[in-house]
Each structure stands twice: as structure tokens, then as C-alpha cells.
Short mmCIF file of the C-alpha atoms (twelve columns), coordinates in Angstrom:
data_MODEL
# 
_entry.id   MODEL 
# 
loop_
_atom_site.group_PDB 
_atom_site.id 
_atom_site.type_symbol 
_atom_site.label_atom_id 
_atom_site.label_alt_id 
_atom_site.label_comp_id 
_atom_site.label_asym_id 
_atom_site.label_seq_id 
_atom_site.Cartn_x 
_atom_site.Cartn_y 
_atom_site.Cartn_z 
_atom_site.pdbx_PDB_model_num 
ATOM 1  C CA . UNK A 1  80.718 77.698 168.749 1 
ATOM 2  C CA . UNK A 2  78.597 78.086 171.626 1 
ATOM 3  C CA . UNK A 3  80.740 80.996 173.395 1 
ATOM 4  C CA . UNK A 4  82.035 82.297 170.338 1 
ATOM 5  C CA . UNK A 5  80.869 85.707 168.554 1 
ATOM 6  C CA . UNK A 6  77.503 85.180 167.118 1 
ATOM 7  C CA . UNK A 7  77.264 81.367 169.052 1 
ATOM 8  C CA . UNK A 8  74.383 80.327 170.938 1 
ATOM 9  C CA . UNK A 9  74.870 81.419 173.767 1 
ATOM 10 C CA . UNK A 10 76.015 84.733 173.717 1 
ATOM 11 C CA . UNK A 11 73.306 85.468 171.366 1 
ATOM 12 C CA . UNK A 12 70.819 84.974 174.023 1 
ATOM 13 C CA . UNK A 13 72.232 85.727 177.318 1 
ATOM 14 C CA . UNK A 14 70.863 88.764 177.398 1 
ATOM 15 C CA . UNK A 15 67.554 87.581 177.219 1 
ATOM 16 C CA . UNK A 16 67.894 84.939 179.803 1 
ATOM 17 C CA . UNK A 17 69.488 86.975 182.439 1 
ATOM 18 C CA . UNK A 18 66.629 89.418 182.487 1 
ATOM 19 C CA . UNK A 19 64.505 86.195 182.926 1 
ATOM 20 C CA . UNK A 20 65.906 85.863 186.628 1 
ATOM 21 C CA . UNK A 21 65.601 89.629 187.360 1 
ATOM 22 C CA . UNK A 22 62.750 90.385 190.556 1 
ATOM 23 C CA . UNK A 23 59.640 91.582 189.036 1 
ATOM 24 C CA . UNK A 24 60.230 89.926 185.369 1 
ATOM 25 C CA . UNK A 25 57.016 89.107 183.858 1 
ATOM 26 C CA . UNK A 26 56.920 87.528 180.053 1 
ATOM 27 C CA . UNK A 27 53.895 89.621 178.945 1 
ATOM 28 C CA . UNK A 28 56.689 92.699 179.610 1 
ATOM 29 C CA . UNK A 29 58.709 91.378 176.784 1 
ATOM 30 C CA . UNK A 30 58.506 91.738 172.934 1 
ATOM 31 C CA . UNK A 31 56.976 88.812 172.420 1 
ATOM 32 C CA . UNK A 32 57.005 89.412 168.314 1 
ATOM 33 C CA . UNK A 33 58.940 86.999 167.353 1 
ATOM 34 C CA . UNK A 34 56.915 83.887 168.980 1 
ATOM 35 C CA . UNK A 35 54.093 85.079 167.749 1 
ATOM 36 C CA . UNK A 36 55.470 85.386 164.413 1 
ATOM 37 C CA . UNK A 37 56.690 81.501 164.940 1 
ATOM 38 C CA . UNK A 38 53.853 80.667 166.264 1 
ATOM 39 C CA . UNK A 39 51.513 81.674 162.786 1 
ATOM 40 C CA . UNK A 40 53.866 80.146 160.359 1 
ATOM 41 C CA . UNK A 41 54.132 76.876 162.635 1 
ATOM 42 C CA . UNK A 42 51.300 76.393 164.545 1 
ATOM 43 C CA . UNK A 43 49.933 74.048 161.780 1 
ATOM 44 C CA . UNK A 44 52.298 71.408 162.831 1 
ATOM 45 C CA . UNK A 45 51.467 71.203 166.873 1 
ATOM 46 C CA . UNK A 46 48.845 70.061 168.666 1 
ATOM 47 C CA . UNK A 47 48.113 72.057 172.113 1 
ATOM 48 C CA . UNK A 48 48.079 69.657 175.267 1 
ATOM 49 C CA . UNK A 49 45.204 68.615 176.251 1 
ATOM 50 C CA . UNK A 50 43.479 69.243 172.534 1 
ATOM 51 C CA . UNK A 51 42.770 66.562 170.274 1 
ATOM 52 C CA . UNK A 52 44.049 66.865 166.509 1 
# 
């Protein structure tokens, strides 16, 4: 499941391996999709350090 076509894994290789590439830097990436996470979630976390 993991390995397979559409698993975990394979899904986000990709993504990971550029992650250990010389000279990555997140704000590089498309960050879209945590910031999309981020709005329709955010109501359930508490940032460190921040009282509720």
C-alpha cells in the first residue's frame, strides 16, 4: 500500500527528495496547499507558545 501505485509513498517522494537538494528553501515551493489546510483547520490548533 505504501509502495504501490497511488500509496503513500510514492505519492510524495518527489516532494521529499527535492527537500535534500543544496540550495532548497521552503518559501521556493508552492506552498498552496498548507495554506489552504491551514484556513479550514487552523480553528482547531493552538500555536506554541500562545495561549487558547
Amino acid at each position: 500500500m505504501l509502495f504501490a501505485r497511488g500509496g503513500l509513498l510514492r505519492s510524495i517522494y518527489r516532494l521529499w527528495k527535492r527537500y535534500f537538494e543544496p540550495g532548497f528553501h521552503p518559501s521556493q515551493q508552492d506552498g498552496s496547499a498548507a495554506e489552504r489546510w491551514l484556513r479550514e483547520n487552523g480553528a482547531a490548533y493552538t500555536e506554541v507558545g500562545r495561549t487558547a
